[in-house]
GUBA-272406 format. One record per atom (N, C-alpha, C): residue number from 1; residue in three letters; chain; atom name; x, y, z. Coordinates in nm, 4 decimals, decimal comma. Layout:
% residues N
(NUM 'ala' 'A' 'CA' (X Y Z));
...
END
This chain:
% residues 135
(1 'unk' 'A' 'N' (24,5228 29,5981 32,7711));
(1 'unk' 'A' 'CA' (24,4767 29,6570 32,8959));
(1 'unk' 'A' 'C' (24,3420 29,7249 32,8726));
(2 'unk' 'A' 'N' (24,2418 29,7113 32,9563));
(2 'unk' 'A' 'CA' (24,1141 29,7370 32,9356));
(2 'unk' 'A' 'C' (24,1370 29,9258 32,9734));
(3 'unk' 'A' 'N' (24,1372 29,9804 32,9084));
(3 'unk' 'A' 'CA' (24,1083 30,1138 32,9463));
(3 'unk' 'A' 'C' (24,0159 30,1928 33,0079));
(4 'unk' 'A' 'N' (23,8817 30,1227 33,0661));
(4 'unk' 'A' 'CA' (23,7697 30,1731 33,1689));
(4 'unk' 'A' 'C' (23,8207 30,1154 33,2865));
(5 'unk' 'A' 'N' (23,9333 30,0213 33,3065));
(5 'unk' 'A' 'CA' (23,9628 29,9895 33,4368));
(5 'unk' 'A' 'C' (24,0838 30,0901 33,5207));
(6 'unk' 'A' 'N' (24,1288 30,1527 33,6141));
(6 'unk' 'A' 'CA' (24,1528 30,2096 33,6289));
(6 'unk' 'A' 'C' (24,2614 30,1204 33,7945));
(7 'unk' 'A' 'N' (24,4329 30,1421 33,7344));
(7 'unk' 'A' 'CA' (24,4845 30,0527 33,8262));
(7 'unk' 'A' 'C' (24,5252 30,0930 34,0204));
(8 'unk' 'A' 'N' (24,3842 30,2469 33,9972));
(8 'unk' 'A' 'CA' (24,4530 30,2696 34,1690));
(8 'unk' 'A' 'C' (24,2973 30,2157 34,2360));
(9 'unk' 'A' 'N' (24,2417 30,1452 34,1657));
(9 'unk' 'A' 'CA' (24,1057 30,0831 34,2015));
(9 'unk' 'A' 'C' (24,1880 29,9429 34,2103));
(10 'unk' 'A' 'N' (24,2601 29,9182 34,1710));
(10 'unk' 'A' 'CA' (24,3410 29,7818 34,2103));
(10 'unk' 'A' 'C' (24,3865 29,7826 34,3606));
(11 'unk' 'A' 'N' (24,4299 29,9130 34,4144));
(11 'unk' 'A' 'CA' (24,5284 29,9499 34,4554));
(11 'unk' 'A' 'C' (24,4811 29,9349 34,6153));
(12 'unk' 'A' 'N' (24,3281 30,0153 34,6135));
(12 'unk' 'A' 'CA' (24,2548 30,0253 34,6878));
(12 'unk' 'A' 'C' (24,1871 29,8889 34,7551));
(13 'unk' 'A' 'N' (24,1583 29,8289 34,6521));
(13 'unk' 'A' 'CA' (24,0657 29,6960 34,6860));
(13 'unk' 'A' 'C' (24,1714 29,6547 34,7411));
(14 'unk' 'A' 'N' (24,3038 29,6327 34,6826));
(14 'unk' 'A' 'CA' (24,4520 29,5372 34,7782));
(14 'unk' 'A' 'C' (24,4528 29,5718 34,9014));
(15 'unk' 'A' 'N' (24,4106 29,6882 34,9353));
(15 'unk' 'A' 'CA' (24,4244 29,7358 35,0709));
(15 'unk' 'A' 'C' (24,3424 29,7111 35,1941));
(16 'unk' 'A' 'N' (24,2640 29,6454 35,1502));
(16 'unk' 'A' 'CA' (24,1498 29,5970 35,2332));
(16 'unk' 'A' 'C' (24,1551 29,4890 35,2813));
(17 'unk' 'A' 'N' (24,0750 29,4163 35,3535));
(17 'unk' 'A' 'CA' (24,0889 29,2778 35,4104));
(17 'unk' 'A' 'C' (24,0331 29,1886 35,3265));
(18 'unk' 'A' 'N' (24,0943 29,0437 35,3557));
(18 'unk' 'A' 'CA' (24,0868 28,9875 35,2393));
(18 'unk' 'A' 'C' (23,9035 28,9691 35,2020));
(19 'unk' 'A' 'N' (23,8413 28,9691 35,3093));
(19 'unk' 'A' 'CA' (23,7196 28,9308 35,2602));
(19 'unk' 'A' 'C' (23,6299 29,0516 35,2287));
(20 'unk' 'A' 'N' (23,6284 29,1719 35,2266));
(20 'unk' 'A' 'CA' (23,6044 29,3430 35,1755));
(20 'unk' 'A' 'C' (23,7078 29,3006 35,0286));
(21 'unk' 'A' 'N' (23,8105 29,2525 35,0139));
(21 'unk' 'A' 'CA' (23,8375 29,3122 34,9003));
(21 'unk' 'A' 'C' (23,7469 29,1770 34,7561));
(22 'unk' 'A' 'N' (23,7598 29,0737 34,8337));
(22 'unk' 'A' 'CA' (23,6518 28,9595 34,7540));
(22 'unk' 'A' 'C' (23,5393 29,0299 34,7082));
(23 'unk' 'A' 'N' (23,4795 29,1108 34,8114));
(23 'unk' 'A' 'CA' (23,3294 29,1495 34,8092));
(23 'unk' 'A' 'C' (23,3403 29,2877 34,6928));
(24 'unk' 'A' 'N' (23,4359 29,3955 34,6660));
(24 'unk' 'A' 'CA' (23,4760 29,4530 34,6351));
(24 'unk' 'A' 'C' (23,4938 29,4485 34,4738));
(25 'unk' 'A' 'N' (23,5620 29,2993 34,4496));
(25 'unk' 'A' 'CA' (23,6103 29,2538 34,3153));
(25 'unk' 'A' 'C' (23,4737 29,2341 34,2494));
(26 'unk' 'A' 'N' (23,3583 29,1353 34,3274));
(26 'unk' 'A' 'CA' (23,2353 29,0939 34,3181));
(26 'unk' 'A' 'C' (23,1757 29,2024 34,2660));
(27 'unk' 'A' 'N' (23,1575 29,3093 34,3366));
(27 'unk' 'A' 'CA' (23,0744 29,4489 34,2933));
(27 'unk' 'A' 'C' (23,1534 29,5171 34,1491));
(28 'unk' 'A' 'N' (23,2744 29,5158 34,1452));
(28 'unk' 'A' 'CA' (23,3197 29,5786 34,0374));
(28 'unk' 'A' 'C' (23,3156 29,5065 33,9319));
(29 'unk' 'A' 'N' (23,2846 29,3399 33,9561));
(29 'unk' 'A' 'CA' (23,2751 29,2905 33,7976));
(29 'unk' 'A' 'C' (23,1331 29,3411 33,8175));
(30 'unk' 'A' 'N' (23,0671 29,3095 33,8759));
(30 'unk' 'A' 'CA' (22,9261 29,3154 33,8539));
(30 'unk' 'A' 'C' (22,8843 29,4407 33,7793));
(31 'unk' 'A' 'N' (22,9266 29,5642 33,8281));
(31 'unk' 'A' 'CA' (22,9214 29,6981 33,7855));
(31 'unk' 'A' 'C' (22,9262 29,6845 33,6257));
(32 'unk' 'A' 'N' (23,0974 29,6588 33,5945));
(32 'unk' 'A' 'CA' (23,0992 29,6328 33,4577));
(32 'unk' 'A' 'C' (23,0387 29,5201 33,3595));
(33 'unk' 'A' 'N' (22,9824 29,4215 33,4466));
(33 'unk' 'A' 'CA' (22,8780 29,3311 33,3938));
(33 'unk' 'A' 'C' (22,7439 29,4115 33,2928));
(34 'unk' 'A' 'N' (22,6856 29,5529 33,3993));
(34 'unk' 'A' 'CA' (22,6254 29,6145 33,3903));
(34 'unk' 'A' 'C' (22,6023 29,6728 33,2410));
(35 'unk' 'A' 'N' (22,7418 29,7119 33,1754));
(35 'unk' 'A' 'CA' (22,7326 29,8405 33,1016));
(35 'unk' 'A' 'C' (22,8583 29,8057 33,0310));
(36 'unk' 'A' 'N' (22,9266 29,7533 32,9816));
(36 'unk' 'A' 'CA' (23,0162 29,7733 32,8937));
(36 'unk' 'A' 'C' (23,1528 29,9036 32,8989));
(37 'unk' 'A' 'N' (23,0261 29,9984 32,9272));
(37 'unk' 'A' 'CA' (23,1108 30,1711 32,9009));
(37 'unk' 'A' 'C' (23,1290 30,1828 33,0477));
(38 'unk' 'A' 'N' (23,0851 30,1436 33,1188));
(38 'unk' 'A' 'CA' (23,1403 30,1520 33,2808));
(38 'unk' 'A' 'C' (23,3002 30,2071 33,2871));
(39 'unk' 'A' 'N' (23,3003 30,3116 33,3751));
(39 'unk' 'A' 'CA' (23,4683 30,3759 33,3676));
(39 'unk' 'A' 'C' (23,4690 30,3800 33,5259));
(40 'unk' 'A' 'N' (23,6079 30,3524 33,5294));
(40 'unk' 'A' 'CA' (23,6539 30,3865 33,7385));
(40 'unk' 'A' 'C' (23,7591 30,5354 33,7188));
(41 'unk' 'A' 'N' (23,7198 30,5504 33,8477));
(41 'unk' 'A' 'CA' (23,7978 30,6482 33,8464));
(41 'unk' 'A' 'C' (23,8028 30,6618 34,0120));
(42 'unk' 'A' 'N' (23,9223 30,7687 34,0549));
(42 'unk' 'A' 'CA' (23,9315 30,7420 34,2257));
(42 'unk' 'A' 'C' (23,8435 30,9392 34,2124));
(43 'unk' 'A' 'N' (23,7758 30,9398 34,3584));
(43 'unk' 'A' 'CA' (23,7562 31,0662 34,3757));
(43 'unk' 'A' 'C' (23,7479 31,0883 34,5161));
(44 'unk' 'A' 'N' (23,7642 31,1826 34,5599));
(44 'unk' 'A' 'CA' (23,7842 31,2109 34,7041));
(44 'unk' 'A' 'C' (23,9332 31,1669 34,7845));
(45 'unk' 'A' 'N' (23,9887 31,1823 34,6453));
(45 'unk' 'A' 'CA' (24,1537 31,1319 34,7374));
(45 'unk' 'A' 'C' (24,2142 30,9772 34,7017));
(46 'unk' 'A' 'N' (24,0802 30,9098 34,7619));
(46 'unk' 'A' 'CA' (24,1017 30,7806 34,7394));
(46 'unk' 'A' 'C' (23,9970 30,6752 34,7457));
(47 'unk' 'A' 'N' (23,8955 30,7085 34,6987));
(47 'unk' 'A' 'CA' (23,7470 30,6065 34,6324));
(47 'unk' 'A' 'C' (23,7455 30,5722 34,5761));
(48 'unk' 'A' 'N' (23,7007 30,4563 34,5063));
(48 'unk' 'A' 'CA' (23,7073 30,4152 34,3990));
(48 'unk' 'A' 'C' (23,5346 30,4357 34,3557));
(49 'unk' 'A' 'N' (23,5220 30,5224 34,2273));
(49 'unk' 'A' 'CA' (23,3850 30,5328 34,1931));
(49 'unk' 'A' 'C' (23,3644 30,4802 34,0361));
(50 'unk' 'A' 'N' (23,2728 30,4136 34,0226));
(50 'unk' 'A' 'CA' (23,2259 30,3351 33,8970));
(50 'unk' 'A' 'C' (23,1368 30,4719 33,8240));
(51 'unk' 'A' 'N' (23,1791 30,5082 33,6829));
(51 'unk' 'A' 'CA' (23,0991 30,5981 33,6294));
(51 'unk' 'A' 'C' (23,0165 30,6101 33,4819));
(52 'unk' 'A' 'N' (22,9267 30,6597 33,4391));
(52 'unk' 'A' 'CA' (22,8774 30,6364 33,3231));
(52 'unk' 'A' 'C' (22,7224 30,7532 33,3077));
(53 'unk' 'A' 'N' (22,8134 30,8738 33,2560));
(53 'unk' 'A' 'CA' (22,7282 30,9366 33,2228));
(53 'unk' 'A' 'C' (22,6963 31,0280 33,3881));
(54 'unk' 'A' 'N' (22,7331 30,9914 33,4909));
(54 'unk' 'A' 'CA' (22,7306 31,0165 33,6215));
(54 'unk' 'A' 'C' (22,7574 30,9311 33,7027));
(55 'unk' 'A' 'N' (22,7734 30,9299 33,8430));
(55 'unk' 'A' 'CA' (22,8055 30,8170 33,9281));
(55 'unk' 'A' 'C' (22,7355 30,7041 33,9198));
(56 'unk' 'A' 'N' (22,7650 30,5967 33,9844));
(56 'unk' 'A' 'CA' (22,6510 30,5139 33,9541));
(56 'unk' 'A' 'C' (22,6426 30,4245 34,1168));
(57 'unk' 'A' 'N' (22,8095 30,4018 34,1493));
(57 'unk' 'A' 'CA' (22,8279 30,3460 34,2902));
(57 'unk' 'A' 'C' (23,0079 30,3697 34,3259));
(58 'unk' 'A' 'N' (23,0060 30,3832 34,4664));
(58 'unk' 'A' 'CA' (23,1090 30,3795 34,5107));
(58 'unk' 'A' 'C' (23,1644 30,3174 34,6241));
(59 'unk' 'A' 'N' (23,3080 30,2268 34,6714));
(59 'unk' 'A' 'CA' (23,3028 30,1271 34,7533));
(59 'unk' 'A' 'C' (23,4030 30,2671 34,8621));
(60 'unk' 'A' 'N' (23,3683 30,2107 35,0031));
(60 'unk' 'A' 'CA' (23,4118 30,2336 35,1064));
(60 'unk' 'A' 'C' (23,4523 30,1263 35,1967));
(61 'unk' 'A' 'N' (23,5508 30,0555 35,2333));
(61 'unk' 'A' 'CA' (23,6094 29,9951 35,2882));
(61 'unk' 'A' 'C' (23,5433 30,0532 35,4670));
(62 'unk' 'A' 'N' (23,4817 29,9756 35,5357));
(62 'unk' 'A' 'CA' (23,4780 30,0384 35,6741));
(62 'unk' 'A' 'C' (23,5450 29,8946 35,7671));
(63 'unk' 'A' 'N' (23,4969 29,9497 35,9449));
(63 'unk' 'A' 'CA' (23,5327 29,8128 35,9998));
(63 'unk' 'A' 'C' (23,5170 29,7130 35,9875));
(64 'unk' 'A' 'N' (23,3637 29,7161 35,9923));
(64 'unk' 'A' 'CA' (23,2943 29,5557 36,0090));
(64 'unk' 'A' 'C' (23,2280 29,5468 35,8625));
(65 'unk' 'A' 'N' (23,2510 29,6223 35,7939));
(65 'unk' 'A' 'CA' (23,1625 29,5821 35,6708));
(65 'unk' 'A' 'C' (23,2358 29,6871 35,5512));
(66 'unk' 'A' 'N' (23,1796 29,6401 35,4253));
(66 'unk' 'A' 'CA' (23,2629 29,7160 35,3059));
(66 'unk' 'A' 'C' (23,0649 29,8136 35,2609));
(67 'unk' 'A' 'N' (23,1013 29,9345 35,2159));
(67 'unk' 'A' 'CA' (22,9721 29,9841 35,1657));
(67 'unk' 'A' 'C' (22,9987 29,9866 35,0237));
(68 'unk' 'A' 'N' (22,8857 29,9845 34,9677));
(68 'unk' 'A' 'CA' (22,8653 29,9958 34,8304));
(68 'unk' 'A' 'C' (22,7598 30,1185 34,8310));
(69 'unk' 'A' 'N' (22,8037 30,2169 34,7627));
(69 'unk' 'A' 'CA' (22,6746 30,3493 34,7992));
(69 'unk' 'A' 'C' (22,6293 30,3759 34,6234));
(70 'unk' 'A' 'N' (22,5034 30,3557 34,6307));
(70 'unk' 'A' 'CA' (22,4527 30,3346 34,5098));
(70 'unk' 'A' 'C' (22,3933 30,4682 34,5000));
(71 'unk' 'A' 'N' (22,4438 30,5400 34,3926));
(71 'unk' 'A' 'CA' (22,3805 30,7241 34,3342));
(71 'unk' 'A' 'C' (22,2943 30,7309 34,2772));
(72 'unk' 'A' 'N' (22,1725 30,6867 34,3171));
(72 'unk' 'A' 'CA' (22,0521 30,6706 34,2383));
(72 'unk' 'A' 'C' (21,9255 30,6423 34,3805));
(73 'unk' 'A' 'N' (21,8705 30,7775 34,4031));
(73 'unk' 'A' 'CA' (21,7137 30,7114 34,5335));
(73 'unk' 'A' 'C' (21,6194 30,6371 34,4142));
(74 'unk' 'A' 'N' (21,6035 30,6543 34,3048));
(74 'unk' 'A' 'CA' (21,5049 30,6289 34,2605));
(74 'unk' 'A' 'C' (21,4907 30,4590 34,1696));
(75 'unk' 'A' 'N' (21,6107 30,4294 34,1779));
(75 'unk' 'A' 'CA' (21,6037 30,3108 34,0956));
(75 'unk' 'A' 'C' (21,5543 30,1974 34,2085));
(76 'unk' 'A' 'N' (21,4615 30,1118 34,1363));
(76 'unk' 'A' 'CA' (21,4418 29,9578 34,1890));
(76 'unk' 'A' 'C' (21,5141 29,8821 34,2561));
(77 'unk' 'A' 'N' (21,4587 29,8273 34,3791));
(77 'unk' 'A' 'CA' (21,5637 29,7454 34,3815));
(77 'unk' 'A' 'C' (21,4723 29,6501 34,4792));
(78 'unk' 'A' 'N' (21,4052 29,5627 34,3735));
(78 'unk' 'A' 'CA' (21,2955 29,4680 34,4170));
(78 'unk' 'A' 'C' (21,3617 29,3369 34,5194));
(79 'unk' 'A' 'N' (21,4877 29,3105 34,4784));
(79 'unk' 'A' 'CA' (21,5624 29,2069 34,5484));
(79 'unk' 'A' 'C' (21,5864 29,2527 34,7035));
(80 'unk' 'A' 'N' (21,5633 29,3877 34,7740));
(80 'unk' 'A' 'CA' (21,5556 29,4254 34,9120));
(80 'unk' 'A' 'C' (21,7685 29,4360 34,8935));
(81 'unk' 'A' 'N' (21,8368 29,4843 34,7812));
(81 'unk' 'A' 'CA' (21,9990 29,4662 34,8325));
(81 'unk' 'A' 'C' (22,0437 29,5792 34,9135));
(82 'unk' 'A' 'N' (21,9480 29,6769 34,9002));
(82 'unk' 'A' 'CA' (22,0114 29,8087 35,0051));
(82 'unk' 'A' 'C' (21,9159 29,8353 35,1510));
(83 'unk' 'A' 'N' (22,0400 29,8418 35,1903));
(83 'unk' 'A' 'CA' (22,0197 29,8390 35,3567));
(83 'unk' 'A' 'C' (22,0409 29,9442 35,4400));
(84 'unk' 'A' 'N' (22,0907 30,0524 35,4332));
(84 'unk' 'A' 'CA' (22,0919 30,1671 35,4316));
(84 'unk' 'A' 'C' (22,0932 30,2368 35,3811));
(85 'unk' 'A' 'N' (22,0110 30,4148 35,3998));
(85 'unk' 'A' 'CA' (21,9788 30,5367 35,2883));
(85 'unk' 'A' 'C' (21,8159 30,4873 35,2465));
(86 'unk' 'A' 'N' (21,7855 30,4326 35,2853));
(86 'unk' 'A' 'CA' (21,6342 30,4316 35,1609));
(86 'unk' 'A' 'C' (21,5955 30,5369 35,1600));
(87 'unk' 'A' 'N' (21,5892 30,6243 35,2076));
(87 'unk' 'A' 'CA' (21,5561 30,7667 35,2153));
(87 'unk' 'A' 'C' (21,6122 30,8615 35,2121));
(88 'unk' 'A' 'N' (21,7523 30,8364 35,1654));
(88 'unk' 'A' 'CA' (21,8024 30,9426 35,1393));
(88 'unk' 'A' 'C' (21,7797 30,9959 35,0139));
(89 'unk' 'A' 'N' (21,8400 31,1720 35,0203));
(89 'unk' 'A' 'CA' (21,7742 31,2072 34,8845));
(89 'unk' 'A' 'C' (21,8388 31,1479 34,7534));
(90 'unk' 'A' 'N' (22,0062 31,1665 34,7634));
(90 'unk' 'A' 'CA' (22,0600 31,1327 34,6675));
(90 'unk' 'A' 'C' (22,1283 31,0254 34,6313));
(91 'unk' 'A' 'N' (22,1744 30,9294 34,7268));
(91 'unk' 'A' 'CA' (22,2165 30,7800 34,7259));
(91 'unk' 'A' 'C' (22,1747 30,7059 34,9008));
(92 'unk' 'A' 'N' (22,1916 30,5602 34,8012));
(92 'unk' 'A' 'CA' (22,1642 30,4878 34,9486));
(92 'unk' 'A' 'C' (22,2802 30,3920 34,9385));
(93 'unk' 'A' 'N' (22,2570 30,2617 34,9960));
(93 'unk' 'A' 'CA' (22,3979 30,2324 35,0134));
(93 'unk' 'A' 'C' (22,3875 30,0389 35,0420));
(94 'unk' 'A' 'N' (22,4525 29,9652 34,9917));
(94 'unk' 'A' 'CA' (22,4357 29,8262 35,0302));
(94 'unk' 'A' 'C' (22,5647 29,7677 35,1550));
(95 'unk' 'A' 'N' (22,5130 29,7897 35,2732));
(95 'unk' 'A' 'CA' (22,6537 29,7254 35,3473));
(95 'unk' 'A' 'C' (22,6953 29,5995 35,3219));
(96 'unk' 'A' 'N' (22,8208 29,5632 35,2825));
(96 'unk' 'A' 'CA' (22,8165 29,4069 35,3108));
(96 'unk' 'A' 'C' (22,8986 29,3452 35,4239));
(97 'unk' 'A' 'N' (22,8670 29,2559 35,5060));
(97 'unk' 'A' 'CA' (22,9125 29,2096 35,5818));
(97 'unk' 'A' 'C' (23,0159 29,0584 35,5642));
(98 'unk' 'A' 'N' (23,1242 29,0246 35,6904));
(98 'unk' 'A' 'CA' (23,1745 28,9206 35,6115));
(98 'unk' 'A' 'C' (23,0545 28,7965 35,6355));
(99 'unk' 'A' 'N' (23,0728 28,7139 35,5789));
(99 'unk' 'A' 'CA' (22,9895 28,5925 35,5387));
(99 'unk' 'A' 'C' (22,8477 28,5823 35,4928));
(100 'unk' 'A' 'N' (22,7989 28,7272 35,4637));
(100 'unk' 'A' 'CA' (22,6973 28,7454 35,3547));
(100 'unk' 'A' 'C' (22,6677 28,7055 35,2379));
(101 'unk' 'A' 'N' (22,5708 28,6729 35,1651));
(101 'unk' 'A' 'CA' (22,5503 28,6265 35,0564));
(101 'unk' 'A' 'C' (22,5059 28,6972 34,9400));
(102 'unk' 'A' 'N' (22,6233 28,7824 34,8430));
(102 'unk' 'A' 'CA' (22,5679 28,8508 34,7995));
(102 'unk' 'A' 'C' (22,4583 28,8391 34,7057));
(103 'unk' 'A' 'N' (22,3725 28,8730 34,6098));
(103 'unk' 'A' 'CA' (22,2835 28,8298 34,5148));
(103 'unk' 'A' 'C' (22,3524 28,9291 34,3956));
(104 'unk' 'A' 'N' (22,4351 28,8731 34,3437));
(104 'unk' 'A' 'CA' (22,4938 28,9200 34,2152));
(104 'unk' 'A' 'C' (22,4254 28,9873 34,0580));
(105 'unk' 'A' 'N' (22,3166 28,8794 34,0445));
(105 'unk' 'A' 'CA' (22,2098 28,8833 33,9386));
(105 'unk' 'A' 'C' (22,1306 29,0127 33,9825));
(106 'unk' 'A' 'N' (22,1043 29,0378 34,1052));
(106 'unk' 'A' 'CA' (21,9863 29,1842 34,1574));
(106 'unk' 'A' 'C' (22,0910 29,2579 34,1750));
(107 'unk' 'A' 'N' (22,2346 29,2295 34,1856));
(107 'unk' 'A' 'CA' (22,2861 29,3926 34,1886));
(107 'unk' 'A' 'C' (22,3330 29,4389 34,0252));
(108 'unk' 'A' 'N' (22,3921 29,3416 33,9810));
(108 'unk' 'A' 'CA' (22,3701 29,3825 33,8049));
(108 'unk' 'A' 'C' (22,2312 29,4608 33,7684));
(109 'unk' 'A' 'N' (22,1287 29,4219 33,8084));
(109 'unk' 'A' 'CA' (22,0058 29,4722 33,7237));
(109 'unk' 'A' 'C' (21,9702 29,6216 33,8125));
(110 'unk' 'A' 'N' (22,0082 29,6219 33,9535));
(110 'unk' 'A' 'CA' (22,0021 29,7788 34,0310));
(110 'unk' 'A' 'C' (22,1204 29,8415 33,9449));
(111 'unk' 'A' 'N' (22,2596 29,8109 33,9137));
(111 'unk' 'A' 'CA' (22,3294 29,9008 33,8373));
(111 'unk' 'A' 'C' (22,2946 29,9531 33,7034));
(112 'unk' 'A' 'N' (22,2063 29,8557 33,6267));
(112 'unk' 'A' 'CA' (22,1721 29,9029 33,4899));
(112 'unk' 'A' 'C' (22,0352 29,9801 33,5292));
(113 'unk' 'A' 'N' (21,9446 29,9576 33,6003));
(113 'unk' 'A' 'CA' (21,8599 30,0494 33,6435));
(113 'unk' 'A' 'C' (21,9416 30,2241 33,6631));
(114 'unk' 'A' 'N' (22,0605 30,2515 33,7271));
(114 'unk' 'A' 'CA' (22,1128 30,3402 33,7625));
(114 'unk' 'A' 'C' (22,1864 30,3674 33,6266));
(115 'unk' 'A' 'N' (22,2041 30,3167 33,5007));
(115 'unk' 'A' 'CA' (22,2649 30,3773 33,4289));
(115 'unk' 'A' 'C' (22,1898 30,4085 33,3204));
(116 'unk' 'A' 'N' (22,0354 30,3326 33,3191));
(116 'unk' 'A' 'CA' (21,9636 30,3821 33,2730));
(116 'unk' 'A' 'C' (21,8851 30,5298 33,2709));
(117 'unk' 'A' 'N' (21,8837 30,5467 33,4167));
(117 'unk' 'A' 'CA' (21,8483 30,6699 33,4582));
(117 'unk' 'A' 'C' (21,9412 30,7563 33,4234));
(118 'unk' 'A' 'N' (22,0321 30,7082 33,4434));
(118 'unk' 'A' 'CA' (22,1792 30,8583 33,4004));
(118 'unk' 'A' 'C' (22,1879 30,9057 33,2830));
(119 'unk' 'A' 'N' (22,1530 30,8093 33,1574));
(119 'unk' 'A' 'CA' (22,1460 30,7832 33,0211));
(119 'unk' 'A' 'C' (22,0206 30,8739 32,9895));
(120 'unk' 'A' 'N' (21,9266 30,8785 33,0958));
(120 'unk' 'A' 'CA' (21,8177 30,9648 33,0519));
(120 'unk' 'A' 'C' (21,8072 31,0755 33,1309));
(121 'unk' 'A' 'N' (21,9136 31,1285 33,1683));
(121 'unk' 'A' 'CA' (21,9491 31,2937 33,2273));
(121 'unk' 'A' 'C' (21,9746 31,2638 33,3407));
(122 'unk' 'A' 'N' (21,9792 31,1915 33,4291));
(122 'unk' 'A' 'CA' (21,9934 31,1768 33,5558));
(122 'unk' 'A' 'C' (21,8479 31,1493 33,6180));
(123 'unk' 'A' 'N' (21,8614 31,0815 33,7604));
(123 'unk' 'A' 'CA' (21,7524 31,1194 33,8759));
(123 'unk' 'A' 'C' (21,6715 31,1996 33,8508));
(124 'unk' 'A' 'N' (21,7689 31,2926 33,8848));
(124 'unk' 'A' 'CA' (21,6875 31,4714 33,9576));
(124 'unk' 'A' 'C' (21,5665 31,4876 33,8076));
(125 'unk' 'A' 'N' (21,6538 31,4799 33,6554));
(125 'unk' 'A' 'CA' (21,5073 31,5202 33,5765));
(125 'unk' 'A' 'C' (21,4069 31,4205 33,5835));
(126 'unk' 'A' 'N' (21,4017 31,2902 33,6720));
(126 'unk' 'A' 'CA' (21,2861 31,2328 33,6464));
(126 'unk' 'A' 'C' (21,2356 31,2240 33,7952));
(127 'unk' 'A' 'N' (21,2647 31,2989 33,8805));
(127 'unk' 'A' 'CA' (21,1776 31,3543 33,9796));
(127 'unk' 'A' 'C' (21,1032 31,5023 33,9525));
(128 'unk' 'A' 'N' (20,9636 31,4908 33,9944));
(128 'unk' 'A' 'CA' (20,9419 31,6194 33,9531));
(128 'unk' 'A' 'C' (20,9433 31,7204 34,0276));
(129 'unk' 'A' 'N' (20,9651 31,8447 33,9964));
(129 'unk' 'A' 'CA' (20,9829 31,9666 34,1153));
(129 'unk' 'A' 'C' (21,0968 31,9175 34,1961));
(130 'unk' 'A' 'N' (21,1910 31,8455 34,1842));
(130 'unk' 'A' 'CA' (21,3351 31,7804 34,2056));
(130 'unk' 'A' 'C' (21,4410 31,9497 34,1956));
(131 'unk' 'A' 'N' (21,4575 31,9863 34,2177));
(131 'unk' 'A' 'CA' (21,6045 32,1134 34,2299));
(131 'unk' 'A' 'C' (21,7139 32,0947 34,2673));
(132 'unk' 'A' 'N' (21,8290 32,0984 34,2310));
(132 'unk' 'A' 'CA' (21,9727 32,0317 34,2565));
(132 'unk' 'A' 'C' (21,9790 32,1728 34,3644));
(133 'unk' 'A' 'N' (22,0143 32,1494 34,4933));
(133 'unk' 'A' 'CA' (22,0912 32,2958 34,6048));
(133 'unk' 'A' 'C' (22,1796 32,3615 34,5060));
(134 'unk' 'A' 'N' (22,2200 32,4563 34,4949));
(134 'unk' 'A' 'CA' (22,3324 32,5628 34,4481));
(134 'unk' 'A' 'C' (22,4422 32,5308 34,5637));
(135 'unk' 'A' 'N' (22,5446 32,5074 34,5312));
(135 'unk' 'A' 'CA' (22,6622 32,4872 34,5988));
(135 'unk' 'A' 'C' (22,7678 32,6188 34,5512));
END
């Protein structure tokens, strides 16, 4: 049993429709395509979030589409895969829709972009004058 896989991320994707949970499986090999050390874990009750060193992405099951919310504003993503958030401060997000085509090869290389950054302190230290809010 692979021990970075985590079986209520099974649990979750089952719960979805069949074509969100295809799209779902797609992103999570891809994730671990990424990185080897890639770990899941559920947070917020019941998310499934891919981690390494910090977040990296997390799936949301919605109506018409499954999100993939990628924790990184600053990484590349020359292939155009995110479609909402470009501007947000701290993640943006790839919707997928059913009968979309995902591009597998550009989301592997946006996840290692994002774990690269994490690997080197996160985002926030390679923005400058960047300040995390006090919560």
């Amino acid at each position: 049993m692979d021990m970075r896989r985590d079986t209520r991320v099974d649990e979750y994707i089952a719960s979805l429709p069949d074509w969100q949970a295809r799209f779902a499986q797609r992103v999570r090999a891809a994730v671990h395509a990424a990185d080897d050390e890639v770990e899941e874990t559920i947070k917020r009750t019941r998310l499934p979030y891919f981690v390494l060193k910090g977040n990296i992405c997390a799936l949301l099951g919605a109506k018409d589409h499954l999100n993939v919310f990628v924790y990184d504003p600053i990484a590349p993503d020359p292939e155009g895969l995110i479609n909402q958030g470009r501007d947000n401060a701290t993640a943006r997000a790839i919707q997928l829709r059913e009968g979309q085509v995902l591009n597998e090869p550009a989301l592997v290389e946006l996840f290692r972009a994002v774990i690269a950054n994490n690997r080197a302190g996160g985002w926030r230290k390679q923005v400058p004058g960047h300040q995390t809010p006090l919560r």
